[in-house]
C-alpha positions as CSV (number, residue, x, y, z in Angstrom):
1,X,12.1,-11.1,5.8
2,X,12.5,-9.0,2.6
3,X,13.9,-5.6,2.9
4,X,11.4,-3.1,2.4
5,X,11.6,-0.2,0.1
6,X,8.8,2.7,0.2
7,X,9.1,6.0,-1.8
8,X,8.0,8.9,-0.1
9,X,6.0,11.3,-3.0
10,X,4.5,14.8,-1.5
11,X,5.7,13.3,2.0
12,X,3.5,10.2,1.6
13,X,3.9,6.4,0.3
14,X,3.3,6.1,-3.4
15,X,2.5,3.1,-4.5
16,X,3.0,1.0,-7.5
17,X,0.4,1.1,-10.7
18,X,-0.3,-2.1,-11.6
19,X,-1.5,-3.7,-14.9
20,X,-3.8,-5.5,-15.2
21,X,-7.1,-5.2,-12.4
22,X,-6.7,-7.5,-10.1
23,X,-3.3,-8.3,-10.3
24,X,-3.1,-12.1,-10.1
25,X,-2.8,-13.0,-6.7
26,X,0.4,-14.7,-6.7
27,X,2.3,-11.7,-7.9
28,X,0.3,-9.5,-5.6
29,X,0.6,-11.1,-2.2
30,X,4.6,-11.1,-2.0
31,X,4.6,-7.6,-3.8
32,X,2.3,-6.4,-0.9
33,X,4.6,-8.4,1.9
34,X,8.0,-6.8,0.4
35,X,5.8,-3.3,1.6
36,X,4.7,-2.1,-1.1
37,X,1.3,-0.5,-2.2
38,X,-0.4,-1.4,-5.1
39,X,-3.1,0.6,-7.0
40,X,-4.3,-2.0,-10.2
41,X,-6.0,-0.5,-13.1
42,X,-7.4,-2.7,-16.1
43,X,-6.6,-0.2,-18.9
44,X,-4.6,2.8,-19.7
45,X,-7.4,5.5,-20.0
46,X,-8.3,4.0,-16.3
47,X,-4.6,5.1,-15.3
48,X,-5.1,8.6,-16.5
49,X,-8.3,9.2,-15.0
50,X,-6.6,8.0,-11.7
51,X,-4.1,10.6,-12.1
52,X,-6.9,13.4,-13.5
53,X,-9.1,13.1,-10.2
54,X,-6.7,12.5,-7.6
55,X,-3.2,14.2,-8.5
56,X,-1.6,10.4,-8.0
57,X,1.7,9.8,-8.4
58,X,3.7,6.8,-9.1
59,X,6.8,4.8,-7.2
60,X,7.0,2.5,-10.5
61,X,5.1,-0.1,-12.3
62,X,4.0,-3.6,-13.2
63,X,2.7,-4.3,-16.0
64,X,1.3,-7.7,-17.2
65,X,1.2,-8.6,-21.1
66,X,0.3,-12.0,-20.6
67,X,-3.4,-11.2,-21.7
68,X,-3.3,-8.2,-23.2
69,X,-0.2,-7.6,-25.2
70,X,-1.4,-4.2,-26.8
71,X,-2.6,-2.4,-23.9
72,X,0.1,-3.7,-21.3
73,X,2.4,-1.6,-24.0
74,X,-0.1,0.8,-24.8
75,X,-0.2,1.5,-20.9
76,X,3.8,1.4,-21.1
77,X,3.9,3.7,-23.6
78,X,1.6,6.4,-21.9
79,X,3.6,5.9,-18.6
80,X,7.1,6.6,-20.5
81,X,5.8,9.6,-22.2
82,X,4.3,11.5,-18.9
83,X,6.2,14.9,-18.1
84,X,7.4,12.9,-15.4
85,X,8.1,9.3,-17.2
86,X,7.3,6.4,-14.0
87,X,10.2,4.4,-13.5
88,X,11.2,1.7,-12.7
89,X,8.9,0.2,-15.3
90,X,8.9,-3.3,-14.9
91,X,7.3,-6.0,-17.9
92,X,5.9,-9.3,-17.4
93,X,5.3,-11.4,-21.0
94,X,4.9,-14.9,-21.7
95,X,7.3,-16.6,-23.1
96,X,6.1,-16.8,-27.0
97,X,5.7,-12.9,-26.3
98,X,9.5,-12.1,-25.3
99,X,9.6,-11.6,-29.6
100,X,7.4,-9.1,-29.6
101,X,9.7,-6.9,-27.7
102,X,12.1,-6.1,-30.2
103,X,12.4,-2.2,-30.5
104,X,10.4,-1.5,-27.4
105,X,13.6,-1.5,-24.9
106,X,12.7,2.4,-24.0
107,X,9.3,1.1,-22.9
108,X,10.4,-0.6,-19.7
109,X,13.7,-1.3,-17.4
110,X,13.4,-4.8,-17.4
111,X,11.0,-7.7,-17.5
112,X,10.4,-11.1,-16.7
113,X,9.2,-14.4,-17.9
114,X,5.8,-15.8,-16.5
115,X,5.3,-18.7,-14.6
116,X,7.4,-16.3,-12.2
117,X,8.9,-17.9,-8.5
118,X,6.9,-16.1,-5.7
119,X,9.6,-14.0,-4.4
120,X,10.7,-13.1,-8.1
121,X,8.6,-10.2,-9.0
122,X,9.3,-8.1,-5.7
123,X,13.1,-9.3,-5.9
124,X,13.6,-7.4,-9.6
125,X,11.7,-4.6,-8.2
126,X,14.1,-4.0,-5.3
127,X,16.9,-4.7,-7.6
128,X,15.3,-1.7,-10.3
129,X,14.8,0.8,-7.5
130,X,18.4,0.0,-6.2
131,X,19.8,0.1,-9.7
132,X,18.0,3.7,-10.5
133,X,19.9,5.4,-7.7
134,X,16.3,6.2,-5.7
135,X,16.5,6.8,-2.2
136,X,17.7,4.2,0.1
137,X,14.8,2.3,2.4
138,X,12.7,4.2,4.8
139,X,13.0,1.2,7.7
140,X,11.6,3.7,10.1
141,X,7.9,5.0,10.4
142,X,7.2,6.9,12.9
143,X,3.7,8.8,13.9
144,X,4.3,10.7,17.4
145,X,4.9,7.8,19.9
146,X,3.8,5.0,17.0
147,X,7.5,3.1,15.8
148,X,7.6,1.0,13.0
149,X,10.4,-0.8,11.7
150,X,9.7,-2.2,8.6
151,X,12.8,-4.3,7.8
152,X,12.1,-6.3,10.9
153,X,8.5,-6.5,11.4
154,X,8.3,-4.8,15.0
155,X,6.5,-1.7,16.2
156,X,6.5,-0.1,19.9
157,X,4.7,2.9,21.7
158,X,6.3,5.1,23.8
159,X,9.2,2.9,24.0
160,X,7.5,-0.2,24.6
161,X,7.1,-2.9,22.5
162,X,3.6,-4.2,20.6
163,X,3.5,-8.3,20.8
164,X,1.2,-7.9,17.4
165,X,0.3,-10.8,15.1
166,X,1.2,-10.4,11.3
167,X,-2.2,-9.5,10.3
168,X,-2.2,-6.5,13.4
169,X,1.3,-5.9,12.4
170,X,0.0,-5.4,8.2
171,X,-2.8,-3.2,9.4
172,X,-1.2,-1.1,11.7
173,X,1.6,-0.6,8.9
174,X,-1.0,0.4,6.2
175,X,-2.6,2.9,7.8
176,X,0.9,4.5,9.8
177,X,2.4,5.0,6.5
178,X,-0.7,6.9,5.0
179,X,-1.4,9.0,8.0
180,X,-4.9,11.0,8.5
181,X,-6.3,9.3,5.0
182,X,-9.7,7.5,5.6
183,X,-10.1,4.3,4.6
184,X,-13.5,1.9,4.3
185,X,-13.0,-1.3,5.6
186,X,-13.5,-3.0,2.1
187,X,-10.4,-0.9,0.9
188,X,-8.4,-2.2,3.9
189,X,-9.5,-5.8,3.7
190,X,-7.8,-5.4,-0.2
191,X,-4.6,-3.8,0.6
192,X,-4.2,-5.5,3.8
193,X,-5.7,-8.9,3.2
194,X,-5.7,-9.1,-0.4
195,X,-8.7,-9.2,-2.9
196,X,-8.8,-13.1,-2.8
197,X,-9.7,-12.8,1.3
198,X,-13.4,-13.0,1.3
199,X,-14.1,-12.2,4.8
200,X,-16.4,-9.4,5.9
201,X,-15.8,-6.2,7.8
202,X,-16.3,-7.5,10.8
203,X,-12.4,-9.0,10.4
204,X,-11.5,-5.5,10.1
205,X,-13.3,-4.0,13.3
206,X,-12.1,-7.1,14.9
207,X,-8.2,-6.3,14.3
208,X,-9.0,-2.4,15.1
209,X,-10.3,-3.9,18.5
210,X,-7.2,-5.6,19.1
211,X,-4.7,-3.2,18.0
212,X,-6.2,-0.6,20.5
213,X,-6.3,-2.9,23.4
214,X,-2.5,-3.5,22.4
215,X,-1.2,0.4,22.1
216,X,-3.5,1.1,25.2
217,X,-6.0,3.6,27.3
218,X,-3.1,6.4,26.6
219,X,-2.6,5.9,22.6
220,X,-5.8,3.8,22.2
221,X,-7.1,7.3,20.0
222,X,-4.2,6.9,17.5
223,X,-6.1,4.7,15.3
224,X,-9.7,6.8,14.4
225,X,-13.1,5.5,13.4
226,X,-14.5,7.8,10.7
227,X,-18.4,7.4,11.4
228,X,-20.1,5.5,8.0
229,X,-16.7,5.4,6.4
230,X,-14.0,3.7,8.1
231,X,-10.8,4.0,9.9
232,X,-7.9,6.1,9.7
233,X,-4.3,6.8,11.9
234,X,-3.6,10.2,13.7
235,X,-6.2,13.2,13.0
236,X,-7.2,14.8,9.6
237,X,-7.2,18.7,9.4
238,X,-9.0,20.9,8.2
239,X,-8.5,24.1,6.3
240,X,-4.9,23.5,6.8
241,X,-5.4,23.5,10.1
242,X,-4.6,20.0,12.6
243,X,-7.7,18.8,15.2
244,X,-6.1,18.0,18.5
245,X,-5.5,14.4,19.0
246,X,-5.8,14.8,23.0
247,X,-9.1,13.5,23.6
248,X,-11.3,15.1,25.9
249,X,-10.7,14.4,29.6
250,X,-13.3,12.4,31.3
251,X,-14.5,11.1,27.7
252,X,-13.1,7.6,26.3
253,X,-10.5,8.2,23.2
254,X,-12.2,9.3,20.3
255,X,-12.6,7.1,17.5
256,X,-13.2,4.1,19.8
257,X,-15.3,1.1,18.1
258,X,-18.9,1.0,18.6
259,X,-20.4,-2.1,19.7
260,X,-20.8,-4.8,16.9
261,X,-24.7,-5.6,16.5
262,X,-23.2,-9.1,18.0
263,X,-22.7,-7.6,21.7
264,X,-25.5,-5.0,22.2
């Protein structure tokens, strides 16, 4: 499996900006497997605006110039220039392009050739984060008894061990490493299952189900169903101040999945 590397920004996972929106899928899917999150954006005023309404912050980038030439290096540009320039930056041209770079070395770390190899494009960016000096991996995620280790692909509660299937496993590692933030079931099917998966939400309450029944009774209220929203991990607070995560005694764990219209 490849070795996973997350940086922690504001005690959270930021993830890579990615150029253009959707990022094809066979760069995406092994860039998402190495453990990384992606947030695509098909322009460079789309990045800023990103960064305008929700104070985002960046791990590093990928930008694609196959297409779009001038706004991959427009986009390049405005990333190197930030008060806080995003690095590692990492460019992928074709190969009549690789002229056009002359004089625009400050405007990446390194790039690549398209057609890439699958493993390629999250291969360089290990190798850029490891060259940069940034901190070494985070193989460990922990939330209160929830164990993730991310280099090998196994989690436990309370010292016992999940038998979870990748796709459990995926989930489960989305939403432990982005604790108490709500996401809709279409957002999770496109980090988690990637944007060409055209299954419904029911795929996602289906995997909820299951990775409850797995942690059990006693941890089954880890994983939260926000009402008309989604899911998320652990509680949110409010006013700087935590809700309880015990759930009430003589109540069923809060959170827990509603019927589908299927079984009423």
């Amino acid at each position: 499996m490849p070795s996973q590397h997350l940086v922690k920004v504001a005690g959270r996972i930021a993830p890579l900006v990615c150029f253009p929106d959707p990022l094809p899928t066979e760069w995406a899917r092994p860039l998402r497997d190495a453990g990384y999150e992606l947030v695509c954006a098909s322009s460079t005023a789309a990045v800023a605006s990103l960064e305008r309404s929700g104070e985002q912050s960046w791990a590093g980038a990928v930008v694609c110039a196959t297409d779009d030439m001038a706004e991959a290096i427009a986009l390049c540009r405005y990333l190197r220039r930030r008060e806080e320039p995003v690095a590692p930056l990492l460019l992928i041209v074709a190969r009549h392009q690789v002229h056009e770079l002359r004089l625009r070395n400050d405007l990446f770390d390194d790039f690549c050739v398209a057609p890439l190899h699958p493993g390629e494009l999250a291969a360089r960016i290990q190798h850029l984060f490891w060259r940069s000096g940034e901190p070494a991996d985070q193989a460990l995620v922990e939330h209160g008894p929830l164990v993730l280790n991310l280099e090998t692909y196994q989690a436990g509660i309370a010292g016992r061990t999940l038998d979870l299937t990748y796709m459990e496993y995926q989930l489960l590692r989305f939403l432990a490493t982005h604790p108490g933030k709500v996401f809709t079931r279409e957002t999770l099917l496109n980090q988690v299952w990637g944007y060409e998966y055209y299954g419904g939400a029911r795929t996602v309450d289906v995997h909820v189900r299951r990775l409850r029944a797995k942690l059990g009774e006693e941890h089954a209220h880890l994983i939260q169903t926000v009402r008309s929203v989604g899911y998320r991990l652990g509680q949110a607070g409010w006013a700087g101040t935590p809700f309880s995560q015990e759930p009430e005694k003589g109540r069923h764990a809060p959170g827990a999945d509603e019927p589908l219209a299927a079984e009423r």
